[in-house]
C-alpha positions, 0 to 999 in steps of 0.5 A, spaced: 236 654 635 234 661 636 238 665 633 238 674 632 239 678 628 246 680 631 247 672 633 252 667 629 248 664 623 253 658 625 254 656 632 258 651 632 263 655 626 263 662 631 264 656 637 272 654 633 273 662 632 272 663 640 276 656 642 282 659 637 283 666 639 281 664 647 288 659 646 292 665 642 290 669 648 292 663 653 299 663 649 300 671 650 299 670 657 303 664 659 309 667 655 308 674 658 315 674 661 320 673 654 320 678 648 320 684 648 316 689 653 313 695 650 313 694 642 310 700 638 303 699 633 306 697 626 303 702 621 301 697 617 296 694 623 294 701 625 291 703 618 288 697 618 284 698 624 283 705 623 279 704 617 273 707 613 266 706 616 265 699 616 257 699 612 257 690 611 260 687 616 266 682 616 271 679 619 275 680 625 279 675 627 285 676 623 286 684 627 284 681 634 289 676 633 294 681 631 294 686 636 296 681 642 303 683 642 302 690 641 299 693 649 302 697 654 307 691 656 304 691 664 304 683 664 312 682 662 316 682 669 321 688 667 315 693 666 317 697 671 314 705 669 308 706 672 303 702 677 300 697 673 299 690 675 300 684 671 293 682 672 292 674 672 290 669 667 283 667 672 281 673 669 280 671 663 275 666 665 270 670 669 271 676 663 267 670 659 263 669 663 260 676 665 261 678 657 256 672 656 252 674 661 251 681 659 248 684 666 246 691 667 249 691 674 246 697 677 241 694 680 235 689 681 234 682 684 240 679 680 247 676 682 252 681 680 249 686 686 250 679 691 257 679 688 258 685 688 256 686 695 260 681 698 266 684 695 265 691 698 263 687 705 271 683 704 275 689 703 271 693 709 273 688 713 280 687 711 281 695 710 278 695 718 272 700 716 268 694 720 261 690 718 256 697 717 261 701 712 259 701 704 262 702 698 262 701 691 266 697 685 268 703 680 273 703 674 279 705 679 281 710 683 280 717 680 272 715 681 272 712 686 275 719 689 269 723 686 265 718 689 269 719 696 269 727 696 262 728 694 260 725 700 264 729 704 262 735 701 254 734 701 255 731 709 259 738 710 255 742 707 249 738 711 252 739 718 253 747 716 246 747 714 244 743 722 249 747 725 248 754 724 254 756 721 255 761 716 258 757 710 264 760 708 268 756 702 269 749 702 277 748 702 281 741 703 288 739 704 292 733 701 300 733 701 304 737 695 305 729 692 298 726 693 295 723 686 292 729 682 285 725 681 284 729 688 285 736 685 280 732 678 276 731 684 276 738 686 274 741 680 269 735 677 265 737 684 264 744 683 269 746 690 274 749 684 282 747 684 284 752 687 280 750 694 285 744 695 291 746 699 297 742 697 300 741 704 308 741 703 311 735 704 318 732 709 324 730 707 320 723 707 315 726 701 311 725 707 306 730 708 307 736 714 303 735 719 305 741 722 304 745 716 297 742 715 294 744 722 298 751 720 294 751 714 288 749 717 289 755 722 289 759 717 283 758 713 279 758 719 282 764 720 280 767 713 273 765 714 274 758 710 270 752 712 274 746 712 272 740 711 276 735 708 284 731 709 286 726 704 292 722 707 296 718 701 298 710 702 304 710 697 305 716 693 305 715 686 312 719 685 316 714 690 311 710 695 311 715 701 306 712 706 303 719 710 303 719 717 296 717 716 295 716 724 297 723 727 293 725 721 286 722 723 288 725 730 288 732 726 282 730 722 278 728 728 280 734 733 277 739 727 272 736 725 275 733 717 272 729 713 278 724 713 279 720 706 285 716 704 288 715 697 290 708 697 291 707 689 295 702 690 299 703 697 293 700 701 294 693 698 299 692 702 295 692 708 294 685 705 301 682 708 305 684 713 311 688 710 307 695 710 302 694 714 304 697 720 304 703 717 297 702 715 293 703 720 291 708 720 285 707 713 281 703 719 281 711 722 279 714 715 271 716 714 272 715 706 278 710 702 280 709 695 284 703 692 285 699 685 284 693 684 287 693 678 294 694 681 297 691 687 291 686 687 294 683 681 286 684 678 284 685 670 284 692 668 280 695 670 276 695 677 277 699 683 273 700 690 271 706 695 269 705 701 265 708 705 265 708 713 258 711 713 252 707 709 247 712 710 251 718 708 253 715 702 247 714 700 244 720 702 249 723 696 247 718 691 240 715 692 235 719 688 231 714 684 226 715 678 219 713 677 221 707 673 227 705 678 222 704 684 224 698 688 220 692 690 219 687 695 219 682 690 221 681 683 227 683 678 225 690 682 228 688 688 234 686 691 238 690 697 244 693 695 242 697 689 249 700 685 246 706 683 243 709 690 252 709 692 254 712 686 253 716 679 252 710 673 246 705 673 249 702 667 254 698 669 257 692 667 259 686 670 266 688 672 265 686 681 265 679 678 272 678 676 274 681 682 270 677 687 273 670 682 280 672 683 279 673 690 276 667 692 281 663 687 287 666 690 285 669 696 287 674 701 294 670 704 297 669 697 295 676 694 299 680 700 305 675 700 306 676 692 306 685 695 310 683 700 315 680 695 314 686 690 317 691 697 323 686 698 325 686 691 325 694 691 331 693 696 334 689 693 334 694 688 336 699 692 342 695 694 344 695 688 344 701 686 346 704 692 353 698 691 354 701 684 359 707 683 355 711 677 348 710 680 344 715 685 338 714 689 335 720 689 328 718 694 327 713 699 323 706 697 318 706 703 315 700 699 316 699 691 318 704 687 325 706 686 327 713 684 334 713 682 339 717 676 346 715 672 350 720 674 355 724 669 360 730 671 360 731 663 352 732 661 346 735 662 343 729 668 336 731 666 337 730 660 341 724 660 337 720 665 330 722 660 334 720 654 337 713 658 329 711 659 326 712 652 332 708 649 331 703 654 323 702 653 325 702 644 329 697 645 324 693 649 328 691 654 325 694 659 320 699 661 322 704 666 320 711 667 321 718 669 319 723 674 322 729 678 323 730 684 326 736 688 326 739 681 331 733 678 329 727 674 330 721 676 329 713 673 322 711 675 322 704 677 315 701 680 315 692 682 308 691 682 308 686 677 307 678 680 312 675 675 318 680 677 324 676 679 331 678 682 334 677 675 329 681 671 333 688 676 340 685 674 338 685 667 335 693 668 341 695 671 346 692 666 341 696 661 342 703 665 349 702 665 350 700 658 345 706 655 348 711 660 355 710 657 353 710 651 348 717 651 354 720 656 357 720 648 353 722 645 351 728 649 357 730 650 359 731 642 
């Protein structure tokens, strides 16, 4: 047997290494909903882990083992505090697979661009961009995005060039409560922060569209060029879902480049609980969404899509000498990463989610979204039905915002202390936000294994150290 320098000098020792630690990984998944959600690094673990430069090699086994306990929590069901999905256990097998592999997706007449590609060509489809739009597989949304608005920006810039006009400052509209990789974007691309308005939101912490045809008046008065809206598909705050329609209507009738931030909101065109107010993404020029999240797919992998493929990849393709494509050989192939987007060296991450999708496909995936919505009212009839407990937000999908009220304490400070006593005791993990300038208990159902009694234990938990921090702050 050949073996390299970096190769395990016994293949059938290294073989019972990998089977053992693959059971260990296998254990902490099939017990993902008991124990504890969020347990803090020991410090003992930790100084282990941070040791000096290791110069003779040795072994690893005993720390990789030992971290499993020690994530974020986001695969127990009462991990409520931010959108992370849960991920699932098939994804395991494609990671072994890809990191066997050891391909370089960028480009070349190889399976990962074939895999890679049909994945883009499911999700246009079920995203209504149609059979012509492309797209890229990208670590998640926050690139998707800057893939997404440089495209925009380059195709803004090209048509004020065609058309004669006299290039004013590029500036773009989002909703006070859209992601911050939009304004990330901004800044990354060149256009500057202070280009992105932030259009004020309705009492739904939708965005006004009133005040976005304001807005866009205004800057055309002040000689601005404006080239861009993105709509929001379940905000990150409470879920609001932008009139996404009416703000394609106001793209179009402008002249916008029309982008949707769909992080994790656009998933749910998948089912039928939000899908109506969803349609608007088949109008949009540009979309990003997760993977990693409603999808239920292993961190990390996200995709933009684009309805233009020439526009794309007018903004990404510039190949060096070395990088010339063929008719035949590895220097073929169709579909080239790196001509859509700014790596070449790309690992193999498009095969997990094509594995994932074609294992439990599309139908189950929006049934698992349609019951994360239904579980978010459920909550919301509990805390709504419960005397200390106030919805501060709606729940357009499935994030709750709601605080332990208190005629005796600070609520701002109460409800904050109330989450962090919550995520130490590992009871369960919510988080917290502010909204109309008060904080609020953050509660987000993304997470598969979710069941109804995981909220009757949330709710007891909140109640509980509500009561006993009341105490405590009022001394």
């Amino acid at each position: 047997m050949t073996t390299g320098d970096l190769d395990p000098k016994n293949w059938d020792e290294f073989r019972a290494r990998a089977h053992a630690l693959l059971d260990d990984s296998l254990d902490k998944m099939s017990t993902a909903d008991q124990g504890r959600v969020w347990t803090p690094l020991p410090n003992q673990l930790k100084a282990q882990i941070e040791q000096p430069l290791p110069r003779g090699g040795g072994d690893v086994d005993q720390i990789l083992r030992a971290i499993l306990p020690y994530g974020v929590g986001n695969t127990h069901p009462r991990f409520f505090g931010w959108v992370h999905g849960a991920g699932a256990p098939s994804g395991v097998l494609a990671d072994i697979i890809a990191a066997a592999m050891n391909v370089n997706a960028g480009g070349r007449n190889h399976v990962a661009p074939v895999v890679e590609k049909q994945v883009i060509n499911w999700c246009a489809d079920v995203m209504g961009f149609g059979e012509t739009a492309s797209g890229l597989i990208v670590s998640g949304t926050s690139l998707a995005t800057v893939v997404a608005l440089k495209t925009a920006r380059d195709q803004a810039n090209a048509l004020a060039s065609i058309r004669g006009v006299p290039q004013g400052r590029l500036v773009g509209y989002t909703s006070n409560q859209a992601h911050s990789c939009i304004k990330r974007a901004f800044d990354l691309l060149g256009l500057g922060t202070d280009s992105l308005r932030l259009v004020p939101c309705n009492d739904a912490f939708e965005m006004d569209t009133d005040a976005l045809i304001a807005q866009i008046e205004a800057d055309v008065a002040a000689g601005h060029q404006p080239f861009l809206v993105a709509g929001t598909a379940g905000a990150v705050n409470m879920g609001a879902i932008d009139d996404l329609e009416t703000i394609a209507d106001i793209a179009a009738e402008h002249k916008l480049w029309f982008h949707v931030d769909g992080a994790f909101g656009a998933a749910g065109r998948l089912g039928t609980a939000a899908a109506d107010r969803l349609t608007g993404i088949a109008r949009a020029d540009s979309l990003a969404f997760d993977f990693h999240k409603w999808f239920q797919v292993n961190y990390e992998a996200g995709l933009v899509l684009i309805r233009n493929d020439a526009a794309h990849r007018a903004s990404f393709s510039d190949r060096a000498e070395y990088l010339r494509g063929t008719e035949r050989g590895l220097a073929g192939g169709a579909f080239w990463a790196v001509d859509y987007g700014p790596e070449l060296s790309r690992g193999f991450r498009a095969l997990k989610v094509w594995a994932h999708l074609v294992e439990h496909g599309f139908d189950a995936l929006g049934a698992t979204i349609d019951r994360n919505i239904a579980l978010a009212g459920a909550l919301r009839a509990r805390i709504v039905a419960h005397e200390r407990l106030q919805p501060m937000a709606p729940t357009p999908l499935n994030i709750n915002c709601f605080r332990y009220t208190s005629d005796r304490v600070d609520m701002d400070i109460l409800n904050t202390e109330i989450v962090i006593a919550l995520q130490e005791s590992g009871v369960a993990v919510p988080s917290t936000t502010v909204l109309n300038g008060e904080t609020a208990i953050r509660v987000n159902i993304t997470n598969h294994r979710t069941q109804e009694s995981d909220l009757d234990v949330l709710i007891e938990a909140v109640v509980e150290q509500g009561a006993r921090l009341e105490k405590v702050l009022d001394r």
